[in-house]
DRENPA-3360 file (N, C-alpha, C; in nm, 2 decimals, always signed):
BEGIN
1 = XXXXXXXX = -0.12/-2.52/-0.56/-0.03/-2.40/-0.54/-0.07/-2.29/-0.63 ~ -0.07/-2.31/-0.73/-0.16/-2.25/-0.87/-0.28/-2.16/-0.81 ~ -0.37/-2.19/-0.76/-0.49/-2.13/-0.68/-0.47/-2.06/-0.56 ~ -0.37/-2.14/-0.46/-0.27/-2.06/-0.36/-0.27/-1.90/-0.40 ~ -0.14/-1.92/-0.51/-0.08/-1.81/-0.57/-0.18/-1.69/-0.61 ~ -0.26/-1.71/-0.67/-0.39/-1.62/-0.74/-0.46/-1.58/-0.61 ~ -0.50/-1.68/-0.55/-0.61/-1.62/-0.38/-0.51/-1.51/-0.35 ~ -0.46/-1.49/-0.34/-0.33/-1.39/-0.22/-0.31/-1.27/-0.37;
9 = XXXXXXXX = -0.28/-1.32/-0.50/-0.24/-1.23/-0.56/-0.35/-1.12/-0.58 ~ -0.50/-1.20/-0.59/-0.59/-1.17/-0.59/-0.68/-1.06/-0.48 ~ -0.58/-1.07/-0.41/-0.63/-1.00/-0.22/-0.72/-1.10/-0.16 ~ -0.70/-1.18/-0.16/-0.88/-1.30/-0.16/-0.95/-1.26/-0.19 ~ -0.95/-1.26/-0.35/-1.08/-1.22/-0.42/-1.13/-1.14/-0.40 ~ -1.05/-1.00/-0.37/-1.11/-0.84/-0.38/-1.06/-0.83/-0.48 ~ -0.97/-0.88/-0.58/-0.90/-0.86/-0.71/-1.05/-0.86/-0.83 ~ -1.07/-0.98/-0.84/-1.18/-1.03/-0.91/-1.30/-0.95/-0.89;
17 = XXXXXXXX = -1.34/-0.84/-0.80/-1.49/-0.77/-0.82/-1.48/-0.70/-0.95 ~ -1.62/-0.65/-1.01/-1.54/-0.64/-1.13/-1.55/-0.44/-1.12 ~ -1.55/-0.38/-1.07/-1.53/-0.23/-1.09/-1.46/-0.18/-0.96 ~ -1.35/-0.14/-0.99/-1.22/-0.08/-0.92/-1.18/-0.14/-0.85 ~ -1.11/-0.27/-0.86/-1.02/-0.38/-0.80/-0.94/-0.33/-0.71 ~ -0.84/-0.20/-0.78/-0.74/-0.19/-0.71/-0.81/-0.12/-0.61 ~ -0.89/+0.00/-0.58/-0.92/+0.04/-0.49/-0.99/-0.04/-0.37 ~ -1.03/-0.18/-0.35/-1.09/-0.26/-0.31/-0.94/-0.30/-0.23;
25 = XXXXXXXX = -0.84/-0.35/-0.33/-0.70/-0.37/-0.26/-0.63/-0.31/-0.16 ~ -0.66/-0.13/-0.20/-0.59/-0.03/-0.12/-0.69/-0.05/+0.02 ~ -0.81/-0.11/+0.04/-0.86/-0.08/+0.16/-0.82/-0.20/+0.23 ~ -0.82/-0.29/+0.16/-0.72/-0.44/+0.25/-0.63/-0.37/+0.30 ~ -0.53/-0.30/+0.20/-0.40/-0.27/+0.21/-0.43/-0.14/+0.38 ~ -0.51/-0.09/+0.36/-0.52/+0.03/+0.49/-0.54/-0.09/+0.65 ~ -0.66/-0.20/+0.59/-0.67/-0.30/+0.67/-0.45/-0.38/+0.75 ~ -0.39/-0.41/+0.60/-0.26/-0.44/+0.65/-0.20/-0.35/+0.76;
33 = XXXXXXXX = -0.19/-0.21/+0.72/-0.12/-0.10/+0.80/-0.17/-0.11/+0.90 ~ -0.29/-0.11/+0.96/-0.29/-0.07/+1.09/-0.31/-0.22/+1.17 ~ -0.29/-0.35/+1.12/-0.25/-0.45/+1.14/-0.12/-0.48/+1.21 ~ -0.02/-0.39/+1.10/+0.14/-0.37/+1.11/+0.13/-0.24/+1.24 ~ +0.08/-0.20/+1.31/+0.04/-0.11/+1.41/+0.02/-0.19/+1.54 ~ -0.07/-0.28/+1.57/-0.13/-0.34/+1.67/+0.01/-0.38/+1.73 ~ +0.14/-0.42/+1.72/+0.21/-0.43/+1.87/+0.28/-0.32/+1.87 ~ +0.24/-0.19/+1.80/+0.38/-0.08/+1.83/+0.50/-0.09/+1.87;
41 = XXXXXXXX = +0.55/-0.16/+1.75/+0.73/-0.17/+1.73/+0.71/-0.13/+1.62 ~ +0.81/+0.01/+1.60/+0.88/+0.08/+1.49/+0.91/-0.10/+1.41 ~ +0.99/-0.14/+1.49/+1.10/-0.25/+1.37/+0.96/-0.39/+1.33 ~ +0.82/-0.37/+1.38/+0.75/-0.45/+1.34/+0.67/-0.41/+1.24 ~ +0.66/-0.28/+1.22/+0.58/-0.22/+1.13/+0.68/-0.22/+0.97 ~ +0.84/-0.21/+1.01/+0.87/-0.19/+0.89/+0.95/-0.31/+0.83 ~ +0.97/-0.43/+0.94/+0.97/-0.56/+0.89/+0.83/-0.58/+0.81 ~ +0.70/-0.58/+0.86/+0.60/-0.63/+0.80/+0.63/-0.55/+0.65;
49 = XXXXXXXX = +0.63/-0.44/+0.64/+0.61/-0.36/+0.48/+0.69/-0.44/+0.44 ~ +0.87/-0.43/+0.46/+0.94/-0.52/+0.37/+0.92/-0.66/+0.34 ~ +0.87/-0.73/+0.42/+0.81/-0.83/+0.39/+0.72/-0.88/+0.33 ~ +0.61/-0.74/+0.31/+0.52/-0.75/+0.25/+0.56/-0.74/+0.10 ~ +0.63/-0.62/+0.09/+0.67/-0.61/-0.06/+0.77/-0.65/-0.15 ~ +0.84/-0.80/-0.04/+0.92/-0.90/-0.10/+0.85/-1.00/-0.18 ~ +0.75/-1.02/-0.07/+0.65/-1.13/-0.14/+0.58/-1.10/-0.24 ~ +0.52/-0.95/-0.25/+0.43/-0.95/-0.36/+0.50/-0.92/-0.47;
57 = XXXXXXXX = +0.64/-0.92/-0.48/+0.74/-0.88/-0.60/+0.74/-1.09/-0.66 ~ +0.73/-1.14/-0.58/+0.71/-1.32/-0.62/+0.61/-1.36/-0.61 ~ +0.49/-1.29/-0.53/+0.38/-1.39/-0.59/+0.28/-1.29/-0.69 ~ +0.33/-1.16/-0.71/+0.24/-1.09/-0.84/+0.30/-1.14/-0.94 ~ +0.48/-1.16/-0.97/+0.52/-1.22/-1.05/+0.46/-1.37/-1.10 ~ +0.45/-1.46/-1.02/+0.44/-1.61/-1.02/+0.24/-1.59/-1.10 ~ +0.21/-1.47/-1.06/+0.05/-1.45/-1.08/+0.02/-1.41/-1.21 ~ +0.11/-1.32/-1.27/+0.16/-1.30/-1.40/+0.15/-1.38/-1.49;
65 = XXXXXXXX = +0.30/-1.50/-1.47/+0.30/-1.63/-1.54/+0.16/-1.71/-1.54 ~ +0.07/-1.73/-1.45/-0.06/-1.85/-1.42/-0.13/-1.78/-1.54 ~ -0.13/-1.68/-1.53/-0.23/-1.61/-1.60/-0.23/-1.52/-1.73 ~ -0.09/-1.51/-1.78/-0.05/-1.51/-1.89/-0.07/-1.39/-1.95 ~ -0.08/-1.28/-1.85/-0.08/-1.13/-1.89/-0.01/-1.06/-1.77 ~ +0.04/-0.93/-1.85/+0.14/-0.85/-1.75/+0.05/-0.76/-1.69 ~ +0.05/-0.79/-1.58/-0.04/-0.69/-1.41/-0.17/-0.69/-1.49 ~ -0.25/-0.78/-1.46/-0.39/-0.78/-1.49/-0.43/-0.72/-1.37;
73 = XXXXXXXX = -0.51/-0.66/-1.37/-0.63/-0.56/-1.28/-0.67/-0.66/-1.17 ~ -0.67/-0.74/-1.16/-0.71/-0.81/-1.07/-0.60/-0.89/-0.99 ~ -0.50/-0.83/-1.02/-0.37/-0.85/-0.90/-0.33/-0.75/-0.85 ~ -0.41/-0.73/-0.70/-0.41/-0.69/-0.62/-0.31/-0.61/-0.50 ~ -0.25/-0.76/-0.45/-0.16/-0.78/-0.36/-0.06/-0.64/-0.35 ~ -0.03/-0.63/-0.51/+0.04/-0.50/-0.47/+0.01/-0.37/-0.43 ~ -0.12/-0.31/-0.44/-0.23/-0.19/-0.36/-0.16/-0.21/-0.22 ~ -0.20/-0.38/-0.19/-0.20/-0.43/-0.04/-0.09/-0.35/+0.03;
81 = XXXXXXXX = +0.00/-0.43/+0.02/+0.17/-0.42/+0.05/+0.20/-0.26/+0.00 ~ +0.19/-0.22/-0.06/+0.26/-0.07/-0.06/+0.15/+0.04/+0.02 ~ +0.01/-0.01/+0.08/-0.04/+0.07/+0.13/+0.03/+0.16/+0.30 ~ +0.11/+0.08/+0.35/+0.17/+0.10/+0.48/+0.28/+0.22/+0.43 ~ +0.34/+0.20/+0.35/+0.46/+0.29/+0.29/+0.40/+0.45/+0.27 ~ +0.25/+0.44/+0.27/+0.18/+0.55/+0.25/+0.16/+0.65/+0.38 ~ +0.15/+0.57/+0.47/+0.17/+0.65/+0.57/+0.30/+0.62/+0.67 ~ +0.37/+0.58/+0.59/+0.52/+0.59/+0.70/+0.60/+0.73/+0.77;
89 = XXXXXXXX = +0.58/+0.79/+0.68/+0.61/+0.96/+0.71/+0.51/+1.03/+0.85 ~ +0.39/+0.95/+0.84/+0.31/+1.04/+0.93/+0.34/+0.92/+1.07 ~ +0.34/+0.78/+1.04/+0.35/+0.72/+1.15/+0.50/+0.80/+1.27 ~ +0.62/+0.80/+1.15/+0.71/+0.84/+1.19/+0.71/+0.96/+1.28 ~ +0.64/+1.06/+1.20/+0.57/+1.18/+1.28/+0.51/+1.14/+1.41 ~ +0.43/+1.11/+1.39/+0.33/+1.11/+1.57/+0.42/+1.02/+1.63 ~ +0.51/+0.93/+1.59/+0.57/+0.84/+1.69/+0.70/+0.92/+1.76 ~ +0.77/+1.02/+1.65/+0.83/+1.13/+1.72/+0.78/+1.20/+1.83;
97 = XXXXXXXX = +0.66/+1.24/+1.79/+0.61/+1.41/+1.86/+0.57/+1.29/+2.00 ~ +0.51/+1.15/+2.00/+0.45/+1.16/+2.10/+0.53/+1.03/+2.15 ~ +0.67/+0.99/+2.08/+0.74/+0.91/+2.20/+0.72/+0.75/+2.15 ~ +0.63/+0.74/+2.14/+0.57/+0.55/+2.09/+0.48/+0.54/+1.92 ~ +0.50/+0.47/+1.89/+0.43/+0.42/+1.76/+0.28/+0.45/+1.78 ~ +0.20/+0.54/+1.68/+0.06/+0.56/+1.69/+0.01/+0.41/+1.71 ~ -0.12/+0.44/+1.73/-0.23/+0.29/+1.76/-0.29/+0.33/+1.62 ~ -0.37/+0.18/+1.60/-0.46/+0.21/+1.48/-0.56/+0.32/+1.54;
105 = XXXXXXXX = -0.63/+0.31/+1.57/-0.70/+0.44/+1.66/-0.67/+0.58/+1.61 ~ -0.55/+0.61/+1.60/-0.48/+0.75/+1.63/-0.52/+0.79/+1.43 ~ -0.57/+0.68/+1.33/-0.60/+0.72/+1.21/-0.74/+0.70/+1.15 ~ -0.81/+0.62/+1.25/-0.93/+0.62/+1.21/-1.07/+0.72/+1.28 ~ -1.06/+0.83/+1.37/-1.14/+0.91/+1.41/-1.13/+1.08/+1.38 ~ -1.22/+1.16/+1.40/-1.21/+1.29/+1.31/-1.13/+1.30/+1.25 ~ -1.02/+1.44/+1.28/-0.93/+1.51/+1.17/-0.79/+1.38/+1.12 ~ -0.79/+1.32/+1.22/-0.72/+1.18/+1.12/-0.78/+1.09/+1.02;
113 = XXXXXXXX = -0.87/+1.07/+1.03/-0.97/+0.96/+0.96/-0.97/+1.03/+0.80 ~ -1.03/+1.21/+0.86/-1.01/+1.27/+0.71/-0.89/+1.27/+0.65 ~ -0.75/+1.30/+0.73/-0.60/+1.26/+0.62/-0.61/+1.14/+0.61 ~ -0.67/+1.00/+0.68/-0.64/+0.86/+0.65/-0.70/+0.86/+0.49 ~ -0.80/+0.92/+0.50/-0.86/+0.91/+0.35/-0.75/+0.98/+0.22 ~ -0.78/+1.12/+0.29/-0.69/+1.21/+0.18/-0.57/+1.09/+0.17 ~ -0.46/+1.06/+0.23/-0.36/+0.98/+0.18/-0.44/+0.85/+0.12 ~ -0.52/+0.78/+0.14/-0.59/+0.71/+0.03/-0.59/+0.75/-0.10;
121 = XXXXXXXX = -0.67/+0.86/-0.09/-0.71/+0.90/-0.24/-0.59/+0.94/-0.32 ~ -0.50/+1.03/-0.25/-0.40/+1.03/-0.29/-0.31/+0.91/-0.38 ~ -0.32/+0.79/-0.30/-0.21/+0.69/-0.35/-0.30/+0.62/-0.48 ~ -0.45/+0.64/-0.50/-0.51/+0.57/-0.61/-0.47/+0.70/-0.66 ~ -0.46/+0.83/-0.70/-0.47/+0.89/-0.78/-0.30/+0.86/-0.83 ~ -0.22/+0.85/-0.75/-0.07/+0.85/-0.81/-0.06/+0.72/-0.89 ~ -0.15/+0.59/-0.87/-0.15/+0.47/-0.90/-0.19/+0.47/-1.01 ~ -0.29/+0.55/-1.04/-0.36/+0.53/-1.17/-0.29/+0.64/-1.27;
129 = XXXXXXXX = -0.30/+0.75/-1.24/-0.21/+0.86/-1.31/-0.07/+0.80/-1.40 ~ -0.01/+0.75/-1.27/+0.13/+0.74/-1.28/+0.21/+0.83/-1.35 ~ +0.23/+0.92/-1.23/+0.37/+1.08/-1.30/+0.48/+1.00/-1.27 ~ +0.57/+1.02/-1.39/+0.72/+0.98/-1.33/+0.76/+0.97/-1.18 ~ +0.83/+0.86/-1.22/+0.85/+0.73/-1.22/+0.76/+0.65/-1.23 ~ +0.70/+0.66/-1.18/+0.58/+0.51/-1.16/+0.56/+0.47/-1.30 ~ +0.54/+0.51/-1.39/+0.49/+0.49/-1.48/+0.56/+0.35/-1.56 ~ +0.69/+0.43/-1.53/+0.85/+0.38/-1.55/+0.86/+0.24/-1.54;
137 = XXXXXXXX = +0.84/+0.26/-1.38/+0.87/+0.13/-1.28/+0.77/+0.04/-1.33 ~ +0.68/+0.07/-1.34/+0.60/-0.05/-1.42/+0.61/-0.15/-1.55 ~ +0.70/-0.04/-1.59/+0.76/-0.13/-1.71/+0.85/-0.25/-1.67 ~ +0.92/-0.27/-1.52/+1.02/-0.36/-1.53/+0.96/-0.51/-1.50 ~ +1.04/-0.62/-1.52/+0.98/-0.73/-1.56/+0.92/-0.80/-1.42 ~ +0.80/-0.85/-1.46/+0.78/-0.95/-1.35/+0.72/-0.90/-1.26 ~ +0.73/-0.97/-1.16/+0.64/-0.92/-0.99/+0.69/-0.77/-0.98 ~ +0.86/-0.76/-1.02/+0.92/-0.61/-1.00/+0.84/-0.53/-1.00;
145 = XXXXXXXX = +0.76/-0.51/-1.17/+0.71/-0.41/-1.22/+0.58/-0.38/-1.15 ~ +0.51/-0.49/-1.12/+0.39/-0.50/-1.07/+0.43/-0.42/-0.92 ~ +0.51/-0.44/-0.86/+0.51/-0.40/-0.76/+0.53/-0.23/-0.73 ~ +0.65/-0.26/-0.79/+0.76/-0.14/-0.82/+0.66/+0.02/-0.84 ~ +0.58/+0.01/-0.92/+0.48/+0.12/-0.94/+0.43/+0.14/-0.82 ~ +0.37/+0.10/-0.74/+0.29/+0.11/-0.64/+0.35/+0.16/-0.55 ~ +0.45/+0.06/-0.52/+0.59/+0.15/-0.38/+0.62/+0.30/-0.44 ~ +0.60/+0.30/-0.57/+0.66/+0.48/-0.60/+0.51/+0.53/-0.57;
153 = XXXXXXXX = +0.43/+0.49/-0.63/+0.29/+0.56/-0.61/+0.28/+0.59/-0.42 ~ +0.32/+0.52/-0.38/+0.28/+0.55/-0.21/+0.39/+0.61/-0.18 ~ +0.50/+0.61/-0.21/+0.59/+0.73/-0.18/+0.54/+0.84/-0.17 ~ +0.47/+0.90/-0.32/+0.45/+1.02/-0.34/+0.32/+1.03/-0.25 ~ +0.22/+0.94/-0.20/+0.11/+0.93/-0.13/+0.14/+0.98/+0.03 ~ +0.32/+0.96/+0.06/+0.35/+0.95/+0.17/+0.36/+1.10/+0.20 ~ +0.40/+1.21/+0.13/+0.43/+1.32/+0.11/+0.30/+1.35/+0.10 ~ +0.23/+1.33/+0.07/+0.08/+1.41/+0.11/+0.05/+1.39/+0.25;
161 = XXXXXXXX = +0.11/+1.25/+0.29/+0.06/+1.28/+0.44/+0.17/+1.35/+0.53 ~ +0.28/+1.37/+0.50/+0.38/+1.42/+0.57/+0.31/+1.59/+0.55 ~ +0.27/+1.61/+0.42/+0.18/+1.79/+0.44/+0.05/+1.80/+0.54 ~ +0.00/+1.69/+0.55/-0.10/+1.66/+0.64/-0.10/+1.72/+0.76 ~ +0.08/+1.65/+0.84/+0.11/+1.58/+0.93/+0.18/+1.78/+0.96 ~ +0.22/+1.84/+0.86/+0.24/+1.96/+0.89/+0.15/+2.04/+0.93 ~ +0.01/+2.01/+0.84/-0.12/+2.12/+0.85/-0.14/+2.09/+1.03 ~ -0.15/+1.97/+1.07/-0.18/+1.95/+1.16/-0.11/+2.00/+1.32;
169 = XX = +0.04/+2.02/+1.29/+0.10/+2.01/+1.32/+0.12/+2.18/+1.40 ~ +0.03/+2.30/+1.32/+0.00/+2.46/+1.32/-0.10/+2.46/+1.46;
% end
């Protein structure tokens, strides 16, 4: 279970590469989102986040204890799971303007592909920076804190794409 716990905390071993872990996470994590896309239900996209970010509050935690240091670099899982939260503002968007839930598609070609990125870069730069709160949130105990940073980091990630979602929108 021990090994379990670490594979998954790990991202399957995109944790463990050894130069820029987390950003290896965030692209699983872009891989989750548009995963959480493929049957276009609003309530499937934001079950999977919360779901996502229940579990990785218990198994970054549980990944913590195996390994006997708080959010080592190589626990992942949470990039994963907060990456969808990053673009929930824009999903919300185009599912307004155009009636149904975007397809993966609608983020990965021209002028989307380039905001898919920009809100990427975005959410490593808030991740790693960490401007209030995040910084904060990381302090709290356990899977929490591990987690907790990252959901604020893709908040503020989300707001870049919601400006995106305006540029685009002219």
């Amino acid at each position: 279970m021990r090994s379990l716990v670490l594979f998954v905390a790990e991202g399957f071993g995109l944790g463990r590469i050894p130069v820029a872990p987390g950003t290896f996470g965030s692209l699983l994590g872009f891989g989750w989102f548009l995963l959480l896309l493929t049957p276009g239900h609003l309530a499937f996209f934001l079950a999977g986040s919360l779901v996502g970010v229940a579990l990785s509050v218990w198994v970054c935690g549980r990944a913590e204890q195996i390994l006997g240091r708080t959010d080592p670099g190589s626990i992942v899982l949470d990039e994963v799971v907060a990456l969808p939260l990053c673009f929930l503002g824009w999903v919300l968007w185009l599912g307004g303007k155009e009636g149904h839930l975007p397809a993966a598609g609608d983020f990965l070609a021209g002028g989307p592909l380039l905001g898919s990125l920009l809100v990427l870069a975005a959410f490593r730069f808030f991740d790693i920076a960490k401007p209030w709160p995040v910084g904060a949130l990381q302090r709290l105990p356990g899977g929490w804190g591990v987690t907790a940073d990252d959901v604020m980091a893709a908040l503020y990630a989300n707001a870049v794409g919601w400006l995106w979602c305006a540029v685009l929108a002219r």
